[in-house]
C-alpha positions as CSV (number, residue, x, y, z in Angstrom):
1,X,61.4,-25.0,-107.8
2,X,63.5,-26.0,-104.8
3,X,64.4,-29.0,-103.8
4,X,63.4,-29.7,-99.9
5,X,66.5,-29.8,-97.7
6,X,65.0,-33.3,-96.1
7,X,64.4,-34.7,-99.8
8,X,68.1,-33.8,-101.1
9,X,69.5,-35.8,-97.6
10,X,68.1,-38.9,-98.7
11,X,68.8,-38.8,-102.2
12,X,72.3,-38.5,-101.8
13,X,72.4,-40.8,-98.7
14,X,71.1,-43.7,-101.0
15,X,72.7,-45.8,-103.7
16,X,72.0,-43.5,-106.5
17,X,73.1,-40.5,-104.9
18,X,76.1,-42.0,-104.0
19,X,76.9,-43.1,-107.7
20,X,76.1,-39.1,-108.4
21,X,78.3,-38.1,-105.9
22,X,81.4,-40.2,-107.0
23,X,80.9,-38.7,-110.6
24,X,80.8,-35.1,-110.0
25,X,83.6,-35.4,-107.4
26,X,85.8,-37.8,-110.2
27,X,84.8,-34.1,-113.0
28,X,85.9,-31.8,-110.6
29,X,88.7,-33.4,-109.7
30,X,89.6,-33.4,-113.5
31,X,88.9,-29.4,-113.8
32,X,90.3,-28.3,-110.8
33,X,93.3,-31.2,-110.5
34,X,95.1,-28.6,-108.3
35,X,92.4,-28.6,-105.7
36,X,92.0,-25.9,-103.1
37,X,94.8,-25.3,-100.8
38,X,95.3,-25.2,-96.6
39,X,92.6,-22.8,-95.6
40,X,91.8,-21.6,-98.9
41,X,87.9,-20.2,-98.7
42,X,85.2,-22.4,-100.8
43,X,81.9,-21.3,-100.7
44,X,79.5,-24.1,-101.0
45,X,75.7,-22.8,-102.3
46,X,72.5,-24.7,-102.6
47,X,73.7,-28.4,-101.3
48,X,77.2,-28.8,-101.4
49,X,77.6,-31.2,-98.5
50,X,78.0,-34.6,-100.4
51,X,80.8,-33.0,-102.7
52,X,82.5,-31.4,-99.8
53,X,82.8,-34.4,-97.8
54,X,85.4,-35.7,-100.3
55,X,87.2,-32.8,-101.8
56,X,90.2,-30.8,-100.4
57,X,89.6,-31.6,-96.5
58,X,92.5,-28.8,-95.9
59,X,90.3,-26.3,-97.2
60,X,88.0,-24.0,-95.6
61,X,84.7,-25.0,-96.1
62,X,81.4,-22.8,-95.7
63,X,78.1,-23.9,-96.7
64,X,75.2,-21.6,-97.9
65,X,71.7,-22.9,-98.5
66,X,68.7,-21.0,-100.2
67,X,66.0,-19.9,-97.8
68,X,63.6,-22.0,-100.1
69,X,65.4,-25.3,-99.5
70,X,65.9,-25.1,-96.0
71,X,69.2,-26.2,-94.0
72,X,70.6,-28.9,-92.6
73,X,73.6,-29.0,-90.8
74,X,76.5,-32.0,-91.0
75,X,75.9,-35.1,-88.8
76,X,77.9,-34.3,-85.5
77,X,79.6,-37.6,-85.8
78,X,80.4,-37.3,-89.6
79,X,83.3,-35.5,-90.7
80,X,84.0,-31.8,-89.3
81,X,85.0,-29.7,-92.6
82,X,82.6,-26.8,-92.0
83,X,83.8,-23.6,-90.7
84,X,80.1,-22.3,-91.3
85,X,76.6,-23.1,-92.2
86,X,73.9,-20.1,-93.3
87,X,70.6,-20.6,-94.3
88,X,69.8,-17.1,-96.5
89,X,67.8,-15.3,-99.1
90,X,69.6,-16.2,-102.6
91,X,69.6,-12.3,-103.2
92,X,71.4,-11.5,-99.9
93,X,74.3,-13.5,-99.0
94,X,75.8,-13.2,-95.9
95,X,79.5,-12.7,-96.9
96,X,81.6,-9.6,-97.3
97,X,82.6,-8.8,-100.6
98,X,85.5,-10.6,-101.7
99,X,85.9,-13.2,-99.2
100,X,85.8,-16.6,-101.2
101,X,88.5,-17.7,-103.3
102,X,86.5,-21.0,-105.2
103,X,82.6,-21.8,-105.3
104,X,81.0,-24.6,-106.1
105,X,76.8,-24.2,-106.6
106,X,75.0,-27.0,-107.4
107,X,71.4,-27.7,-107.0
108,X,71.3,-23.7,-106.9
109,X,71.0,-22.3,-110.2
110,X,67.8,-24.2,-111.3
111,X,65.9,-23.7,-108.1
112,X,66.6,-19.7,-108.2
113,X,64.0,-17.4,-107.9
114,X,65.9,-14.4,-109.3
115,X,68.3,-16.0,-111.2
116,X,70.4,-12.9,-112.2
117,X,70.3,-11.4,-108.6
118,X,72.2,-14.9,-107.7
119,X,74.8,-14.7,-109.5
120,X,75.1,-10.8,-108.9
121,X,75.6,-12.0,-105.7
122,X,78.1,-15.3,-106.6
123,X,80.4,-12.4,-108.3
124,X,80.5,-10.0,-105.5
125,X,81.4,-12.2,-102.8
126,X,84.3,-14.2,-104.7
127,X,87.9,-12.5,-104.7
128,X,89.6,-11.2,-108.2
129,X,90.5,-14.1,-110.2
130,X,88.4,-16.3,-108.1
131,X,87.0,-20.0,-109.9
132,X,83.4,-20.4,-109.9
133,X,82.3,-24.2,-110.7
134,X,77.9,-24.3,-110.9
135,X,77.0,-28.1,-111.8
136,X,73.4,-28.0,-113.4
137,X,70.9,-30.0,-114.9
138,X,71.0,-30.4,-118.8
139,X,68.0,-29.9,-120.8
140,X,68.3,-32.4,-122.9
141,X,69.6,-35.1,-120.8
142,X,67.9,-38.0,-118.9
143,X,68.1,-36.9,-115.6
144,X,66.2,-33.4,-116.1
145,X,62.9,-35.6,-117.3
146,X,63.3,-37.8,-114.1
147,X,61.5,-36.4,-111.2
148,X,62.6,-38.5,-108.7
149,X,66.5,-37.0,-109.1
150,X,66.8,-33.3,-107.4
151,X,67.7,-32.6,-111.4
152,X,64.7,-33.0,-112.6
153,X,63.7,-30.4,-110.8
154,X,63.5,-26.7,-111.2
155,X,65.0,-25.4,-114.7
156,X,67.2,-27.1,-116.4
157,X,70.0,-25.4,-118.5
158,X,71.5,-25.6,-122.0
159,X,75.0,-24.9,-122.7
160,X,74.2,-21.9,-124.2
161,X,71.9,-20.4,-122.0
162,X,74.8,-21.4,-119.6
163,X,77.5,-19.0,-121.7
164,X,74.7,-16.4,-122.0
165,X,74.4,-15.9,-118.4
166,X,77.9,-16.1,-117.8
167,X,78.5,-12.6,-120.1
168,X,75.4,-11.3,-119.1
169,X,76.3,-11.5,-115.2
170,X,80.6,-10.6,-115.6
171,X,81.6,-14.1,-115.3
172,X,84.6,-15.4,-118.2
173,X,83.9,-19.0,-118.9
174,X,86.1,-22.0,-118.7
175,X,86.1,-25.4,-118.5
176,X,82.8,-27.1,-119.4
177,X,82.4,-30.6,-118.8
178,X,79.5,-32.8,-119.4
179,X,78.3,-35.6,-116.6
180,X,76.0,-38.6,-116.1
181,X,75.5,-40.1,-119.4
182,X,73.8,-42.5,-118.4
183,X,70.4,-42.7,-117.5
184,X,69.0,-42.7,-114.0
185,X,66.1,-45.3,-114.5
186,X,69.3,-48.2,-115.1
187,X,69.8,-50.3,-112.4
188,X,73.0,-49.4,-110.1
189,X,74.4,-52.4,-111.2
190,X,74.6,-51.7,-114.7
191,X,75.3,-48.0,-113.1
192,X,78.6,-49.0,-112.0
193,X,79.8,-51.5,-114.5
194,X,79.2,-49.2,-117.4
195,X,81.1,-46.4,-115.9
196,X,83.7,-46.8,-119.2
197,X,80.7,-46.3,-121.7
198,X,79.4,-43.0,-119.6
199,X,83.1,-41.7,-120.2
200,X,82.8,-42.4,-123.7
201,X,79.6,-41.3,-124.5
202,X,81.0,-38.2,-122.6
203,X,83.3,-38.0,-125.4
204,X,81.0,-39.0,-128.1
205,X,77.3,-37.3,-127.1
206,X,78.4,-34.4,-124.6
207,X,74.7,-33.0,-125.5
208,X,73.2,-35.6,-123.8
209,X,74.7,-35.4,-120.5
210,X,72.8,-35.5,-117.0
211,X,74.5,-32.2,-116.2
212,X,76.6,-30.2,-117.1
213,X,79.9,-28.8,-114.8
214,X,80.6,-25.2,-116.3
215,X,83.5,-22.9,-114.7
216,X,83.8,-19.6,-114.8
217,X,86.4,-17.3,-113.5
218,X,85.7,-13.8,-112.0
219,X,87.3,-10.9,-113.9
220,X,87.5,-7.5,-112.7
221,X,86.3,-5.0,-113.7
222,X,84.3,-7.3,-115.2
223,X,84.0,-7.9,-118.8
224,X,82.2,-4.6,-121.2
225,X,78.8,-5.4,-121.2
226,X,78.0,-7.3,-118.5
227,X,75.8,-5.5,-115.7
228,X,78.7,-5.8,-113.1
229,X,80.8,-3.7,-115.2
230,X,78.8,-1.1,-113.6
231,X,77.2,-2.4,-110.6
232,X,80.8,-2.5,-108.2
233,X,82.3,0.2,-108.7
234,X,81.7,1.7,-105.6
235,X,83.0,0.1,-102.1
236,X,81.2,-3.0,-101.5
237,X,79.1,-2.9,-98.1
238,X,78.1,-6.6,-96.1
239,X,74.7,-7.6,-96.3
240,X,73.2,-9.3,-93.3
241,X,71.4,-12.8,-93.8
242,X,68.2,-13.3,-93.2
243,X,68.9,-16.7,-90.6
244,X,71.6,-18.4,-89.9
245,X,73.2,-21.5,-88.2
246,X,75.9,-20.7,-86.4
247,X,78.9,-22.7,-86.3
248,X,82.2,-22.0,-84.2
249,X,83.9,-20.1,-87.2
250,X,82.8,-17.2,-89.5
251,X,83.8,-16.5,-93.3
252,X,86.0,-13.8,-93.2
């Protein structure tokens, strides 16, 4: 189940959204320390907007969002870090094959419909050797039973299921992190002084995490097994979006 584009806005524009923001931005930081370099594509899919409004501002950002959420596009007096916005089917991307060095999907993989023909799509677009980050709600963690976060919504992943879709779909895994300890019914005070014991109990209860941040890297050909093994061997062909917002700059 999606999230609606207008209720994802003002989570992340109020006080708890802004405590999520800061900790997923502080855990990429710590997988990807390098960052993304001067016009370096990053692909962006389901709500990337908060994260990308404080990562790498050299980069070249592109936003995709799932027909079933809806689209938004940046305030016009915020920040202009978007080379493009596209609002398409989750199975039909509007990119060329091979034209994204990083993504980041969050808010993506538990609202999918077809959850395989996603990522079919997340490997195909991403260059060889590319770094896939998808941030997703944890199963057993606090925020998946909490409907009033955008992660307790949809379907929430385990690890496991997490390195299971990763083989089955030609992805080689990472780094996996684990996020948001700490509950969401707290009060943001105690939210923000306890940010030491949410690093600990990162350490000391990774199962219990909020979410978790799981990278994966795009191998080709892809790993024995795996359904893109087979599927791209051929010349990939672009597959048209079904709507888009157009902004002054295309992927390409």
């Amino acid at each position: 189940m999606a999230v609606d584009i207008v209720d994802l806005t003002r989570f992340y524009d109020g006080p708890l959204g802004a405590h999520v923001q800061a900790r997923l931005v502080h855990e990429i930081s710590r997988i990807w320390p390098q960052g993304a370099g001067t016009n370096e594509a990053v692909l962006a899919y389901g709500y990337g907007l908060p994260l990308a409004g404080c990562l790498w501002p050299e980069a070249d950002w592109h936003f995709l969002m799932p027909a079933q959420q809806g689209a938004l596009a940046p305030n016009a007096e915020g920040p202009s870090f978007a080379s493009s916005l596209a609002l398409g089917d989750e199975s039909r991307w509007p990119l060329r094959a091979e034209s994204v060095n990083r993504l980041i999907m969050v808010h993506g993989l538990e609202a999918a419909n077809h959850l395989d023909a996603l990522m079919e799509e997340a490997w195909r677009v991403m260059v060889p050797n590319g770094r896939a980050l998808f941030i997703v709600a944890n199963r057993r963690g606090f925020w998946a039973r909490r409907d009033g976060t955008p992660f307790g919504m949809g379907r929430p992943f385990s690890s496991g299921q997490l390195n299971q879709l990763m083989r089955r779909t030609g992805f080689v895994k990472g780094q996996t992190r684990p996020a948001l300890l700490l509950p969401p019914f707290l009060p943001m005070r105690l939210l923000g002084s306890l940010a030491w014991t949410d690093r600990l109990a990162a350490f000391l209860m990774p199962q219990l995490a909020g979410v978790w941040l799981m990278e994966a890297v795009k191998k080709v050909p892809a790993p024995t097994g795996s359904k893109m093994a087979l599927r791209y061997r051929k010349a990939a062909v672009i597959r048209p979006a079904l709507s888009s917002v157009k902004l002054p700059h295309k992927l390409s």
